[in-house]
LUMMAR-352707 format. One record per residue: residue number from 1; chain; x, z, y of N, C-alpha, C in turn. Coordinates in Angstrom, 2 decimals, padded with zeros to 5 digits. Layout:
N
NODE    k  c     n_px     n_pz     n_py    ca_px    ca_pz    ca_py     c_px     c_pz     c_py
NODE  NUM  A        X        Z        Y        X        Z        Y        X        Z        Y
...
***
This chain:
225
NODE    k  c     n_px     n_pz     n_py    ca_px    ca_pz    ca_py     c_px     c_pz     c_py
NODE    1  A   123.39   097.82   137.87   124.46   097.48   136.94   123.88   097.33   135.54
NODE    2  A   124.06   096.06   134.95   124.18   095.85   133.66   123.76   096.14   132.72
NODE    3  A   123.91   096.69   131.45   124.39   097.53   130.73   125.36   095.91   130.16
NODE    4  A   126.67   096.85   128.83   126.96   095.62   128.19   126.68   094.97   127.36
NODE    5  A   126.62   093.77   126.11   126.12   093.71   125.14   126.28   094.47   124.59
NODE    6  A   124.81   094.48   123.34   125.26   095.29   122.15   126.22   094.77   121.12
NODE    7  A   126.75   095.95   120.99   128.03   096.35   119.82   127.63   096.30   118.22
NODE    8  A   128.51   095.35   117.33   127.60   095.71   116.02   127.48   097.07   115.42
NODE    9  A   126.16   097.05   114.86   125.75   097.94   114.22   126.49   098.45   113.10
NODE   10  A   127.00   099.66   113.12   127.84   100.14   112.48   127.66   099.75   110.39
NODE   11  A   126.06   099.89   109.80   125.35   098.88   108.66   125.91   097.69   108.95
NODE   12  A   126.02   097.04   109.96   126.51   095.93   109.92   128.22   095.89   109.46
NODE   13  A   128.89   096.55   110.41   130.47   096.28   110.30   130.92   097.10   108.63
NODE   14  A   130.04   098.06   107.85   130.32   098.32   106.92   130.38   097.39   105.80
NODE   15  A   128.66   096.61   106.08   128.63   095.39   105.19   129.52   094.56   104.84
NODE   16  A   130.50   093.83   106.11   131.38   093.47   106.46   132.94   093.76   105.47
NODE   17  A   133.09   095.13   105.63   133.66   095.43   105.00   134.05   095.44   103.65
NODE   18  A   132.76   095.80   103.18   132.76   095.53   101.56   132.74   094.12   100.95
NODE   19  A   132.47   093.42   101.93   132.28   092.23   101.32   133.67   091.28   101.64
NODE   20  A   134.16   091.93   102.34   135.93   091.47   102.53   136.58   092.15   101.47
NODE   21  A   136.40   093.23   101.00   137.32   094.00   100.04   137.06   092.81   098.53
NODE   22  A   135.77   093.28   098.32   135.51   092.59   096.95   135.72   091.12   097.37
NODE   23  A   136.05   090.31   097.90   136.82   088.86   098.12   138.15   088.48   097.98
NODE   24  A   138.76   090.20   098.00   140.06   090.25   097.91   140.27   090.21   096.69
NODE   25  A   139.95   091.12   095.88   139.57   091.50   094.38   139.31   090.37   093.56
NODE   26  A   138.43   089.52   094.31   138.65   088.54   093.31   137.11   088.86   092.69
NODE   27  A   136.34   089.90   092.47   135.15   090.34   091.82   134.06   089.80   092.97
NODE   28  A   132.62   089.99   092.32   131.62   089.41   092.89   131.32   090.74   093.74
NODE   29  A   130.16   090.45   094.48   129.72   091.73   094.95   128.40   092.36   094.44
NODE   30  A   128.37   093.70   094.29   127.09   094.54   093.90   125.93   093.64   094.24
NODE   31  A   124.86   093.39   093.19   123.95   093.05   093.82   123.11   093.48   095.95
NODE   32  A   123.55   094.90   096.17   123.41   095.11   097.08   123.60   094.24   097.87
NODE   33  A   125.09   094.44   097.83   126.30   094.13   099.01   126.02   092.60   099.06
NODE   34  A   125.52   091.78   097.65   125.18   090.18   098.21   123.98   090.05   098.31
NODE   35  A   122.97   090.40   099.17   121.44   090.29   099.79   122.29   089.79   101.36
NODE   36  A   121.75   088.65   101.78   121.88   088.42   102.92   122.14   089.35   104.20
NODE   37  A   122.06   090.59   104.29   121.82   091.64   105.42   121.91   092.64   104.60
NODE   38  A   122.12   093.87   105.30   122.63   095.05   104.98   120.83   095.55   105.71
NODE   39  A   120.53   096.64   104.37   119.18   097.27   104.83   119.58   098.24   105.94
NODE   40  A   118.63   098.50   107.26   118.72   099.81   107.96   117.30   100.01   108.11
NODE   41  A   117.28   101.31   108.25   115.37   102.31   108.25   115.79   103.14   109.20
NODE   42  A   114.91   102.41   110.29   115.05   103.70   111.70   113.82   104.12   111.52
NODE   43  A   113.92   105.23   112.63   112.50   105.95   112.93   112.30   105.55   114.16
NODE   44  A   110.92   105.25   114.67   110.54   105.06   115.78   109.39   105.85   115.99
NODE   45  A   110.06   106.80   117.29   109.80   107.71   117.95   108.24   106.94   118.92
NODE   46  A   107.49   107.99   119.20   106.60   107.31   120.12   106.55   106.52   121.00
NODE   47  A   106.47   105.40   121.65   106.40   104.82   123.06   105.81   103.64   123.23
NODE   48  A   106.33   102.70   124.03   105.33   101.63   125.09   105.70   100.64   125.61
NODE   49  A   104.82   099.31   124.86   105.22   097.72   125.46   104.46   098.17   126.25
NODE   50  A   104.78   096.98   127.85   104.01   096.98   129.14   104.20   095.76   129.27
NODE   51  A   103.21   095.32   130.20   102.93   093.60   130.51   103.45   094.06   131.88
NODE   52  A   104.03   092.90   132.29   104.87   092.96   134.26   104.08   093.55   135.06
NODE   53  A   103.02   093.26   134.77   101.54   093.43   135.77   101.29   095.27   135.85
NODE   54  A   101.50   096.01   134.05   101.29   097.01   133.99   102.76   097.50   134.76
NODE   55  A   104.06   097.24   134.65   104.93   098.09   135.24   105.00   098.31   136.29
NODE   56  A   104.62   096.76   137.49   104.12   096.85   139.22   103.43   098.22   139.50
NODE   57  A   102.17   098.03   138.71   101.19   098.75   139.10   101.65   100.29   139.06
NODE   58  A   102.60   100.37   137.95   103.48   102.31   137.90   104.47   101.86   138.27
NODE   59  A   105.15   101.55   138.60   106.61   101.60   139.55   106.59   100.58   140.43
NODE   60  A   105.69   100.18   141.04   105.55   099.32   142.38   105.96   097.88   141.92
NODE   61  A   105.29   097.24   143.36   105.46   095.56   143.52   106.86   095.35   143.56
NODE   62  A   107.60   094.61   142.07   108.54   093.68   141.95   109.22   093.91   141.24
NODE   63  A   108.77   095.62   140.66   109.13   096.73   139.90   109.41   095.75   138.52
NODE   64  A   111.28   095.84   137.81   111.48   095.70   136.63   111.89   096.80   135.57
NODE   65  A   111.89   096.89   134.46   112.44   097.82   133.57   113.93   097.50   133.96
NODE   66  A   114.78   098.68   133.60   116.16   098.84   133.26   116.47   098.42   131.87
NODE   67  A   117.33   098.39   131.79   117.74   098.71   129.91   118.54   100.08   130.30
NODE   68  A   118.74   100.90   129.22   119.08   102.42   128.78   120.04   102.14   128.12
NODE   69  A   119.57   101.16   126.85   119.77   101.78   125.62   119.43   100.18   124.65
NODE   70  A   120.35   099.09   124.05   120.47   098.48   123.55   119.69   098.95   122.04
NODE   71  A   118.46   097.89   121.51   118.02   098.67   120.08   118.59   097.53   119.03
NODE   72  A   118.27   097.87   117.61   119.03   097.03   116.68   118.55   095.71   117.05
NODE   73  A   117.12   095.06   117.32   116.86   094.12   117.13   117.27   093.14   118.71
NODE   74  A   117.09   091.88   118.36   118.24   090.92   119.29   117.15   091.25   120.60
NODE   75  A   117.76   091.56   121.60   117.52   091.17   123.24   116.50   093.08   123.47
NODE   76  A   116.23   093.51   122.30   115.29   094.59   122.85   116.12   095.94   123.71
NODE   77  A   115.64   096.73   124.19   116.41   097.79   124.63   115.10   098.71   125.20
NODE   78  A   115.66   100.00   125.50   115.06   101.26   125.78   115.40   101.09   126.80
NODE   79  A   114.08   101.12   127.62   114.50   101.19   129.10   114.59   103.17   130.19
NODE   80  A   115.47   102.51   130.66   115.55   103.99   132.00   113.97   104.88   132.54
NODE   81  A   113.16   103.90   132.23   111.76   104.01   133.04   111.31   104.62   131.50
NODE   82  A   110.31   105.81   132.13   109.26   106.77   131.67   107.92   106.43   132.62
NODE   83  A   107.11   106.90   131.26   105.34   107.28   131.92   104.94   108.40   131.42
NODE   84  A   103.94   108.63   132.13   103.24   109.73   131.62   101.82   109.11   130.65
NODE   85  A   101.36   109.57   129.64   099.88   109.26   129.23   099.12   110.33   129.32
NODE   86  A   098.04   109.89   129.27   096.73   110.49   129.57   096.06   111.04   128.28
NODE   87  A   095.54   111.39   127.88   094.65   111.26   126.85   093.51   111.84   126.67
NODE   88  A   092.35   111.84   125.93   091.17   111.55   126.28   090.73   113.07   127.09
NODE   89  A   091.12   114.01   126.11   090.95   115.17   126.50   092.07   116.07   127.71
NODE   90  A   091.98   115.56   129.07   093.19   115.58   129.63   094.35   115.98   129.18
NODE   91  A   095.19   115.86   127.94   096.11   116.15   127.61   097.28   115.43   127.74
NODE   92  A   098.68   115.16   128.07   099.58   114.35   128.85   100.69   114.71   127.35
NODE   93  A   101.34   113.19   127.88   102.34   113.07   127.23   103.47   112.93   128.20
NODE   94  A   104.48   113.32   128.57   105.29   112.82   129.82   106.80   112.44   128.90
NODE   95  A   107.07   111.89   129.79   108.36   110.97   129.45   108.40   110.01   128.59
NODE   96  A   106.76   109.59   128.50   107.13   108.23   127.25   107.90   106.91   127.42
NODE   97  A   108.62   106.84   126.60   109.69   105.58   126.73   109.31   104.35   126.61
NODE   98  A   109.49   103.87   127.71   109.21   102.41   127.32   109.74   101.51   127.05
NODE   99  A   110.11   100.63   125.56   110.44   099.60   125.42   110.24   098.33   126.16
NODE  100  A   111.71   097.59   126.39   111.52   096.23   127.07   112.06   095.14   125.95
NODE  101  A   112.21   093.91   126.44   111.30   093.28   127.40   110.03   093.57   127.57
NODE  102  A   109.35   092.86   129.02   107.88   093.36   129.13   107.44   092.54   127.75
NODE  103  A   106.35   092.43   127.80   105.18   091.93   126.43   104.07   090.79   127.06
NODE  104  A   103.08   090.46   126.35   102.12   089.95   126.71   101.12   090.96   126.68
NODE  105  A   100.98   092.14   125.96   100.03   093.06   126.40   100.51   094.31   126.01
NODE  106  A   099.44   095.20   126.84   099.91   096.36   126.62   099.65   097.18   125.23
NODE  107  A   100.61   097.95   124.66   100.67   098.41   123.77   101.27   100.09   123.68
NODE  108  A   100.10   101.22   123.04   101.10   102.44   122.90   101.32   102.59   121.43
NODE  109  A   102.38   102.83   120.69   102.61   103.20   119.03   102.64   105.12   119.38
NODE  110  A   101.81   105.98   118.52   102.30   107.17   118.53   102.00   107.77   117.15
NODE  111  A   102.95   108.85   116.59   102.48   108.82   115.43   101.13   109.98   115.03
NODE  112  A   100.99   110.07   113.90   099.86   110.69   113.77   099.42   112.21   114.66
NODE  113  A   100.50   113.06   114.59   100.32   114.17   114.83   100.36   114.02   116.62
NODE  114  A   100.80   113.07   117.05   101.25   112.87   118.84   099.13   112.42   119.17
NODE  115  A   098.68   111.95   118.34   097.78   111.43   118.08   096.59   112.12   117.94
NODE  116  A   097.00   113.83   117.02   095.58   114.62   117.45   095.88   115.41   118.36
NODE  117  A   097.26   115.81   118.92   097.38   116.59   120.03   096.75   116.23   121.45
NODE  118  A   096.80   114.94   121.27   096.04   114.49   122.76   094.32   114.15   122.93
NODE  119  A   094.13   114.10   121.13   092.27   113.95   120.96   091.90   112.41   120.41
NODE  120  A   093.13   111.91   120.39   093.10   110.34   120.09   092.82   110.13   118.51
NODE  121  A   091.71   109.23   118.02   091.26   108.89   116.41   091.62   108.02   116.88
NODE  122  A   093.26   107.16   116.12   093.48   105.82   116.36   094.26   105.47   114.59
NODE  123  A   093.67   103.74   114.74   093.93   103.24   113.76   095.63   102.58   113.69
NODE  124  A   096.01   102.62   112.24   096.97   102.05   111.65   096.91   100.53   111.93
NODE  125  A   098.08   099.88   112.93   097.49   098.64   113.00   098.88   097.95   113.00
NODE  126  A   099.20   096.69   113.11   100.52   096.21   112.94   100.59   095.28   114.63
NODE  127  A   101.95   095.55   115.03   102.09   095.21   116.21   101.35   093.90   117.03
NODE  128  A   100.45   094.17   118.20   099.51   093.30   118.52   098.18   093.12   118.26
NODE  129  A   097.95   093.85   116.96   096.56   094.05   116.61   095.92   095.09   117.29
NODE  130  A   095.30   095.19   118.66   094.95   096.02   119.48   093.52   096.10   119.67
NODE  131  A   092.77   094.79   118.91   091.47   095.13   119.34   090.44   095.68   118.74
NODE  132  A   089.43   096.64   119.13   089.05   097.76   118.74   089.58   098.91   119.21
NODE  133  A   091.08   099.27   119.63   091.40   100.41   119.83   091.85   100.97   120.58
NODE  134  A   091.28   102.56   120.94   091.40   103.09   122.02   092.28   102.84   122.73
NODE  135  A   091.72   102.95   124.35   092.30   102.88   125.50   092.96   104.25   125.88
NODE  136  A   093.62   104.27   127.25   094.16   105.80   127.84   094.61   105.37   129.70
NODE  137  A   094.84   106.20   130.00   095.35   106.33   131.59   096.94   106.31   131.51
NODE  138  A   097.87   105.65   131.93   099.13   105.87   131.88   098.95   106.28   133.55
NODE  139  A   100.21   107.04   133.81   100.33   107.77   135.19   102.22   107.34   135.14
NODE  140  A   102.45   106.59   136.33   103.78   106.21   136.86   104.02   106.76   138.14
NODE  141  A   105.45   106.23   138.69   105.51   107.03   139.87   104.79   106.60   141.39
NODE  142  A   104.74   105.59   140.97   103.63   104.80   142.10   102.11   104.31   141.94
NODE  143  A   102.12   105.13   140.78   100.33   104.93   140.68   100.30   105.08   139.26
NODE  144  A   098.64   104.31   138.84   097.95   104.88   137.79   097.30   103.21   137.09
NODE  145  A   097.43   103.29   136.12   096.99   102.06   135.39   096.35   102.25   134.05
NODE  146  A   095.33   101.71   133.95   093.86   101.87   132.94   094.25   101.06   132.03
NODE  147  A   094.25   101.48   130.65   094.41   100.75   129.45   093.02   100.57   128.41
NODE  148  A   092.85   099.61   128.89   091.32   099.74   128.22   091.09   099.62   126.36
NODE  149  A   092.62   099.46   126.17   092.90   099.24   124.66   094.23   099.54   123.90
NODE  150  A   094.84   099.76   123.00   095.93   099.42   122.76   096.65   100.71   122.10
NODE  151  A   095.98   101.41   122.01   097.01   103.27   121.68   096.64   102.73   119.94
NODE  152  A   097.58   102.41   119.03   097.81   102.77   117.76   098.56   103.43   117.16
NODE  153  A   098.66   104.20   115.89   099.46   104.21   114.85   100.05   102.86   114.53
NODE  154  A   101.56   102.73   114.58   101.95   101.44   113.78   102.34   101.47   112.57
NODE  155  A   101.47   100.50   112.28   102.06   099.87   110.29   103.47   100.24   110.08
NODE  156  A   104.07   101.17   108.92   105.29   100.88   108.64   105.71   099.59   108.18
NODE  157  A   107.06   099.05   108.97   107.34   097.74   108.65   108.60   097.50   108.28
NODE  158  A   109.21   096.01   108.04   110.20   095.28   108.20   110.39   094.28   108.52
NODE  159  A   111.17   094.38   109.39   111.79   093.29   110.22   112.99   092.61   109.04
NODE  160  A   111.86   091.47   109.14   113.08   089.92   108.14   113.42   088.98   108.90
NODE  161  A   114.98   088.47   108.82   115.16   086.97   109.26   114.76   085.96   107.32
NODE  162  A   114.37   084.87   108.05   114.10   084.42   106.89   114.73   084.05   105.42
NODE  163  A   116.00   084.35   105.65   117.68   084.38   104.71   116.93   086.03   103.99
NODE  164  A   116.06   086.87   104.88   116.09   087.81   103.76   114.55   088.01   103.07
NODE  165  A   114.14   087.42   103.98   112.22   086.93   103.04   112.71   086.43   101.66
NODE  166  A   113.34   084.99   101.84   113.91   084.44   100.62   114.47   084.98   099.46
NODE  167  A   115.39   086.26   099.95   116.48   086.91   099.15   115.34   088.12   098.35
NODE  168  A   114.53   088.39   099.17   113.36   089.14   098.46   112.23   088.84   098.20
NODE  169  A   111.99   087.43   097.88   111.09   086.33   097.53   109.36   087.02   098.16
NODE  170  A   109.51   087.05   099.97   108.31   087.79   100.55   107.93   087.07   101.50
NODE  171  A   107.01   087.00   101.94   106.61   085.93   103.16   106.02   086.87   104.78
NODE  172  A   106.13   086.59   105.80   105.51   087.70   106.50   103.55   088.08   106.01
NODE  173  A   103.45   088.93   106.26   101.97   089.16   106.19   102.36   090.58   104.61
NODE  174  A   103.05   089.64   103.91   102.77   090.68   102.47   103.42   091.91   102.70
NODE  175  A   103.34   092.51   101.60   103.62   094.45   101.67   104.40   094.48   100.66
NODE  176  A   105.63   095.19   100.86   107.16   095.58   099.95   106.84   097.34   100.09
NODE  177  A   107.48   097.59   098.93   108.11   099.17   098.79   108.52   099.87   099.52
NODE  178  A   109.41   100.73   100.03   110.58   101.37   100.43   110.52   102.53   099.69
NODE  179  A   111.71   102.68   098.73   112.41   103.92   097.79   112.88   104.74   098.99
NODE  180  A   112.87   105.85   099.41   113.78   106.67   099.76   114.12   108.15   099.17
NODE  181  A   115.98   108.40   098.60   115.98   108.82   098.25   116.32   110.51   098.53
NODE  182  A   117.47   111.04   097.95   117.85   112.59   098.86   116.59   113.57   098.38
NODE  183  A   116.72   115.18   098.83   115.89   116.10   098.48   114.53   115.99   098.64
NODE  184  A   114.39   115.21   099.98   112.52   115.14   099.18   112.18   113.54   099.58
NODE  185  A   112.48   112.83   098.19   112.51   111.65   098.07   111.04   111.31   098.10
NODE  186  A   111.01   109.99   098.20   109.53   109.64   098.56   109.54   107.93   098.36
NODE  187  A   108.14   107.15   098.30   108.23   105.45   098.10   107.11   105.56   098.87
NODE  188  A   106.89   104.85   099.78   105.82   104.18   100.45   105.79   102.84   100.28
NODE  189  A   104.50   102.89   100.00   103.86   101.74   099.25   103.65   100.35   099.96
NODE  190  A   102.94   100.40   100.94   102.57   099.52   102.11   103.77   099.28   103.15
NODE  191  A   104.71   098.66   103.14   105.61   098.63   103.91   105.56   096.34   104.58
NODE  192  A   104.39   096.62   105.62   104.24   095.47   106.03   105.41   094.33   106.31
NODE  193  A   105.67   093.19   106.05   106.60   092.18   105.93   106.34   091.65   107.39
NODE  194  A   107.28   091.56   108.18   107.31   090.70   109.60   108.32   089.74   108.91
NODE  195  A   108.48   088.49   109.64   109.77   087.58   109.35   109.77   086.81   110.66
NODE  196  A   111.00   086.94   111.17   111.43   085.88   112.49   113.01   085.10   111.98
NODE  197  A   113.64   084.14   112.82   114.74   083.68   112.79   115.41   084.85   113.90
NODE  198  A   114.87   085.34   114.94   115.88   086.14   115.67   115.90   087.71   114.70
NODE  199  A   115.11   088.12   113.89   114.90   089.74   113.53   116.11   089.47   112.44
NODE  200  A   116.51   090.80   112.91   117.75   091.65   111.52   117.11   092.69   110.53
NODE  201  A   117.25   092.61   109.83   116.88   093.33   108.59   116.67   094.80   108.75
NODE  202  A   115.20   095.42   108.81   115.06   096.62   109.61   113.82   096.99   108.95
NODE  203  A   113.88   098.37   108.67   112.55   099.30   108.42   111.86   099.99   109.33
NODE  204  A   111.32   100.08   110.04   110.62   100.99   110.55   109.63   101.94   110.58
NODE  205  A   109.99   103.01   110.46   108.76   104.30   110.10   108.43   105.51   111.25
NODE  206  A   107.83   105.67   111.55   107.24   106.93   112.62   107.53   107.88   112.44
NODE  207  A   108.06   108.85   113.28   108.40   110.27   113.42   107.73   111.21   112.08
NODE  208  A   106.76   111.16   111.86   105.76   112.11   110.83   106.47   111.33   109.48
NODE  209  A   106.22   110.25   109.14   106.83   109.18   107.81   108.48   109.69   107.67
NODE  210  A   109.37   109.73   108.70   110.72   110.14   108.60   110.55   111.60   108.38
NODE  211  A   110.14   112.32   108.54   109.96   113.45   108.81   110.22   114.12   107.36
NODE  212  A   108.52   113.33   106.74   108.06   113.85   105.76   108.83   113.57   104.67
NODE  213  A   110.12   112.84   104.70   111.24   112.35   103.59   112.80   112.55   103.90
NODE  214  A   112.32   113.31   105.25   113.90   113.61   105.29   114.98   112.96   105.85
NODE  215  A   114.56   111.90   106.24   115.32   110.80   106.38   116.81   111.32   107.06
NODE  216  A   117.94   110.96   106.75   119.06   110.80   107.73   119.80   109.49   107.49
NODE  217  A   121.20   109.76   108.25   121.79   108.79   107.82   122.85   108.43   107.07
NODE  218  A   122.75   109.41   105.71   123.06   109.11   104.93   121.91   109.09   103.56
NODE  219  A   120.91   108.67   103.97   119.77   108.66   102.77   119.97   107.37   102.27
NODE  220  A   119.56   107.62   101.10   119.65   106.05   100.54   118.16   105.29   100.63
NODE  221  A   118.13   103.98   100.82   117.19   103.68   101.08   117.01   101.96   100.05
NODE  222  A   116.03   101.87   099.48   115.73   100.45   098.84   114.65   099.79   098.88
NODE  223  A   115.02   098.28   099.09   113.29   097.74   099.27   113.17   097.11   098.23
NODE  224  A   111.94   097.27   097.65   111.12   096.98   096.40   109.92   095.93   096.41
NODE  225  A   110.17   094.98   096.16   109.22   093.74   095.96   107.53   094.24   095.00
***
C-alpha cells in the first residue's frame, strides 16, 4: 500500500497565510514574507542513498524501497527499509535509514561524532562528491554489500528553486550565511548553494550543526548573501 501524497508543509501553508492577510490590508508584505519561498532548516539525521543494484544485494532480487515517510523535497521519502553499517573498526551502526528514490551511486552522510564512533576520518563533501572517500560494509537482511567509497560528512546546504537563487542574487556552486537565532545563536559561514527547478527552499544541517545551536522549531532562521 501506497503511502498518500505529501501534504503542504506547514512553512508553506503559513506563508500562505500571511501573504493573504497583507493582500487584504491593502499593505505590501515584510520583506520576508515577499522572497519567493518561505525559508525551512531541517536537520538531517544520518543515513543512505543506494543504487537498485545495492538494495537487491541487502534485501534480495527485485527488492524495492518502501516510502515511510514523505520528506520536504518533491518525490523524496524515508523509506521502511534499514541497514546495518560496518565500520572500519568493527563497530555497527544498525537501523540506518535509507533515503529513496534509489540514486546512481552509493552514498552514506553521517555526522561528525557518528563518524569517530565507528573509526571513520571522513571528509566534508557536497552530495555526489564521493571520490577519495572511505568505503564500509553495509549488512541487510539478505546479505552483505561492499562499498568501496562513499561514507561522508555532508556540506551544510540549500536547496534553491531558481525563483529563489534570483531573489538572493546566488547561483548553485556559491556559499550563503545562515543566522540562527534563540539562546545559543550561531552563523555558519559556508552554507553551500544547490539550485534545481524541482527543489523548495531548504537548509540542511547535521545532527552535531543542529545540535550545537539549538535548533527547534521555533528558531529563527536567516539566509545571508
Amino acid at each position: 500500500m501506497s503511502l498518500p501524497p505529501p501534504q503542504p508543509h506547514r512553512v508553506e501553508i503559513e506563508h500562505l497565510v500571511r501573504r493573504s492577510i497583507y493582500q487584504r490590508m491593502g499593505r505590501p508584505a515584510p520583506l520576508a514574507v515577499r522572497a519567493p519561498n518561505p525559508l525551512l532548516v531541517n536537520i538531517s539525521a544520518r543515513h543512505c542513498h543506494l543504487t537498485p543494484a545495492a538494495v537487491e544485494a541487502l534485501f534480495g532480487q527485485g527488492a524495492k524501497l518502501t516510502p515511510m515517510k514523505w520528506l520536504y523535497q518533491k518525490d523524496q521519502f524515508a523509506a521502511k527499509e534499514t541497514i546495518t553499517l560496518i565500520g572500519p573498526r568493527s563497530r555497527v551502526i544498525s537501523n540506518l535509514r535509507i533515503l529513496g528514490p534509489c540514486r546512481e551511486l552509493n552514498q552514506i552522510e553521517l555526522a561528525l561524532t557518528d563518524s569517530i564512533a565507528l573509526g571513520f576520518d571522513i571528509p566534508i563533501r557536497s552530495s555526489g562528491n564521493i571520490a577519495g572517500t572511505p568505503g564500509c560494509m553495509l549488512m541487510g537482511p539478505a546479505g552483505f554489500f561492499e562499498m568501496k567509497e562513499g561514507v561522508i560528512r555532508a556540506a551544510p546546504h540549500v536547496h534553491m528553486h531558481p525563483a529563489d537563487a534570483g531573489f538572493y542574487e546566488v547561483k548553485a556552486g556559491d556559499y550563503m550565511r545562515l543566522r540562527v537565532g534563540g539562546p545559543c545563536a550561531a552563523t555558519f559561514d559556508r552554507m553551500l548553494v544547490r539550485v534545481h527547478p524541482d527543489f523548495k527552499l531548504e537548509v540542511h544541517i547535521d545532527t552535531d550543526e543542529g545540535n550545537a545551536c539549538a535548533l527547534d522549531a521555533d528558531t529563527s532562521v536567516e539566509l545571508l548573501k
